[in-house]
GUFI-341643 format. One record per residue: residue in three letters; x, y, z of N, C-alpha, C in turn. Coordinates in Angstrom, 3 decimals, padded with zeros to 6 digits. Each point is the difference from the previous one (the first is absolute). Layout:
! residues N
r, n.u, n.v, n.w, ca.u, ca.v, ca.w, c.u, c.v, c.w
ala, X, Y, Z, X, Y, Z, X, Y, Z
...
//
This chain:
! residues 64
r, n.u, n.v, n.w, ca.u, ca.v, ca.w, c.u, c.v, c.w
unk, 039.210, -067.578, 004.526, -001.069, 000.577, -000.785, 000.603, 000.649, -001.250
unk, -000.784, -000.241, -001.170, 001.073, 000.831, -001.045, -001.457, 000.960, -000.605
unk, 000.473, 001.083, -000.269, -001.278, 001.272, -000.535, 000.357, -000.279, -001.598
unk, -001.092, -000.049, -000.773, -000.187, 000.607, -001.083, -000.100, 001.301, -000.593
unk, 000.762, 000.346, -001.238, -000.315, 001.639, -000.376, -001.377, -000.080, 000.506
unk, -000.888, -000.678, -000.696, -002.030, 000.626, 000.458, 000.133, 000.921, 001.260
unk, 000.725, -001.187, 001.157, -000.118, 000.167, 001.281, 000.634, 001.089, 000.361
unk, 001.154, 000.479, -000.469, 000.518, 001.008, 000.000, -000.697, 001.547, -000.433
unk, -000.494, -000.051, -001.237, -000.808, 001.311, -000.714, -000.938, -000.168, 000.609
unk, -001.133, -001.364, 000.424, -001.029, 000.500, 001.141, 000.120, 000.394, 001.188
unk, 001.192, -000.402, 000.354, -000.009, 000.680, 001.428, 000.889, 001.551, -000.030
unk, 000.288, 000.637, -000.867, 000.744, 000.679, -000.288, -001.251, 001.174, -000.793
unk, -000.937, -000.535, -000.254, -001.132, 000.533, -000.596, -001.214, 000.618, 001.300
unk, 000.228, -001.100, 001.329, -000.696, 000.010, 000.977, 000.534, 001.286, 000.903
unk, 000.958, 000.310, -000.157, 001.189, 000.720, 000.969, -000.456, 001.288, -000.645
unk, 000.267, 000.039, -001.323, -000.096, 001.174, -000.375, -001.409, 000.930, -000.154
unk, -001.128, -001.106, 000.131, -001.575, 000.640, 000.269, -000.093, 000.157, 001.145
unk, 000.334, -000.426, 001.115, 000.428, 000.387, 001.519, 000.701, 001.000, 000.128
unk, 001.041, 000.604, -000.312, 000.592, 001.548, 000.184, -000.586, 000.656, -000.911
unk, -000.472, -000.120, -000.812, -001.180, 001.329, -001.155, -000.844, -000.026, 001.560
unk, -000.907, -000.904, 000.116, -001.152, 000.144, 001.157, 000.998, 000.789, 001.179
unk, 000.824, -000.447, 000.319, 000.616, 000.794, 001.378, 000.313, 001.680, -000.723
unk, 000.446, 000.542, -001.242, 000.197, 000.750, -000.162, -001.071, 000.928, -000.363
unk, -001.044, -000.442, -000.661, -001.192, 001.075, 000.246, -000.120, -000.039, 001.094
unk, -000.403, -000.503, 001.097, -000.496, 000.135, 001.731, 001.154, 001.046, 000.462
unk, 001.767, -000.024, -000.069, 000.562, 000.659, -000.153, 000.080, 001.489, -000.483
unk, -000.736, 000.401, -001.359, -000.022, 000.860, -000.482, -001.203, 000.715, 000.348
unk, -001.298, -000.753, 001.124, -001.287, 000.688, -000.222, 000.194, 000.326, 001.741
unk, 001.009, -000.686, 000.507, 000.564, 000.799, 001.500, 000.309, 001.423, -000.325
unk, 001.353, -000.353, -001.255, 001.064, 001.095, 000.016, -001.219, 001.533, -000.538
unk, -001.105, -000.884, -000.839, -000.789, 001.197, -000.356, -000.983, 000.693, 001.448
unk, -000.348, -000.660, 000.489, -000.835, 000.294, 001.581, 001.619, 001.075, 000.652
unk, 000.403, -000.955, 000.315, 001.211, 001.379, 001.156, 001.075, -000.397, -000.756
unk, 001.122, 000.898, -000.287, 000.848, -000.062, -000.581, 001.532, -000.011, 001.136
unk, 000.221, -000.828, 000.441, 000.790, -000.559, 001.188, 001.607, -000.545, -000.340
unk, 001.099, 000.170, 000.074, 000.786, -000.463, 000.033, 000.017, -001.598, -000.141
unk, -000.720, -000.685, 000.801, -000.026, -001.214, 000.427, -000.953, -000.429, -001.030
unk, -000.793, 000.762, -001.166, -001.248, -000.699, -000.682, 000.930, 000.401, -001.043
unk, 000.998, 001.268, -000.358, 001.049, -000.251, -001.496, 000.650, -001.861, -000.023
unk, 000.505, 000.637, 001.543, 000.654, -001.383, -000.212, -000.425, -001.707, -000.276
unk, -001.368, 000.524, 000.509, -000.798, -001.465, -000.208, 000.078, -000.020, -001.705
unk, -000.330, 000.944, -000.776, -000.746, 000.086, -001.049, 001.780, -000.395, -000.550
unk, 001.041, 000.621, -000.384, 001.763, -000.153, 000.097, 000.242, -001.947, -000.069
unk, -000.538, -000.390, 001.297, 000.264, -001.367, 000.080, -000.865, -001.213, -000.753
unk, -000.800, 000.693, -000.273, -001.236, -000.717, -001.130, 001.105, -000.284, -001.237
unk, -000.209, 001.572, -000.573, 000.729, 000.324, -000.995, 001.680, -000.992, -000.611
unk, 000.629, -000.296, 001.242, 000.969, -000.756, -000.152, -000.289, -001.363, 000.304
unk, -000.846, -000.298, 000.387, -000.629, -001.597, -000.212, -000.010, -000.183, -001.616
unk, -001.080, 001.127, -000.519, -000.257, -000.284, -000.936, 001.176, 000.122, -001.273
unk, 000.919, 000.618, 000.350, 000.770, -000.076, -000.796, 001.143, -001.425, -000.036
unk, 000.181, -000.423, 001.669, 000.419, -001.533, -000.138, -000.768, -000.990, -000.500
unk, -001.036, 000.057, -000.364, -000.780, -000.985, -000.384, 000.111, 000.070, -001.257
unk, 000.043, 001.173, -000.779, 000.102, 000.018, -001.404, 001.427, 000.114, -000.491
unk, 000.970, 000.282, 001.128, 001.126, -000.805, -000.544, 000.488, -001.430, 000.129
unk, -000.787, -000.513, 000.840, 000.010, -001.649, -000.820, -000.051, -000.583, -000.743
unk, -001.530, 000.700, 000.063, -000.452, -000.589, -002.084, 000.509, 000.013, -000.400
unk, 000.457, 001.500, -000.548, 000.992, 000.248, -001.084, 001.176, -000.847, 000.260
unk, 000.556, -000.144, 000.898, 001.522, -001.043, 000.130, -000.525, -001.573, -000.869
unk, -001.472, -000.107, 000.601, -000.003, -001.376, -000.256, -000.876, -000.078, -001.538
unk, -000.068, 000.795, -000.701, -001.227, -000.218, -000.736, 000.482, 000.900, -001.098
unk, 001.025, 001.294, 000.050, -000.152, 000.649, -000.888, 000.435, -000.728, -001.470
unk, -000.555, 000.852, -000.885, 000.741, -000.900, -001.561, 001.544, 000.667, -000.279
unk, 001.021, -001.055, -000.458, 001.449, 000.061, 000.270, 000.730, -000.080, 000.624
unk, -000.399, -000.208, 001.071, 000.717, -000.198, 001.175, 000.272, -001.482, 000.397
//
């Protein structure tokens, strides 16, 4: 199987509207009870989202 960039930034586009959605649900826990276990949910969102947007940037930024 060989992926195309498209295939790549859409699915890379798909990933990253999936942890926003997991991270509000995340953040509207952490706002209800404020739990160790709901920082950390909200923590592991947070670093999704930051692997996801360091892809892009690897794969997409200008100059690189």
């Amino acid at each position: 199987m060989t992926a195309t960039i498209e295939d790549l930034r859409t699915e890379l586009g798909i990933d990253f509207a999936g942890v926003c959605e997991e991270l509000a649900e995340a953040r509207f826990q952490q706002q209800q009870k404020d739990t160790p276990q709901n920082r950390a949910a909200v923590a592991e969102c947070l670093g999704r989202i930051d692997t996801v947007l360091d892809v892009y940037l690897e794969m997409w930024a200008p100059g690189r």
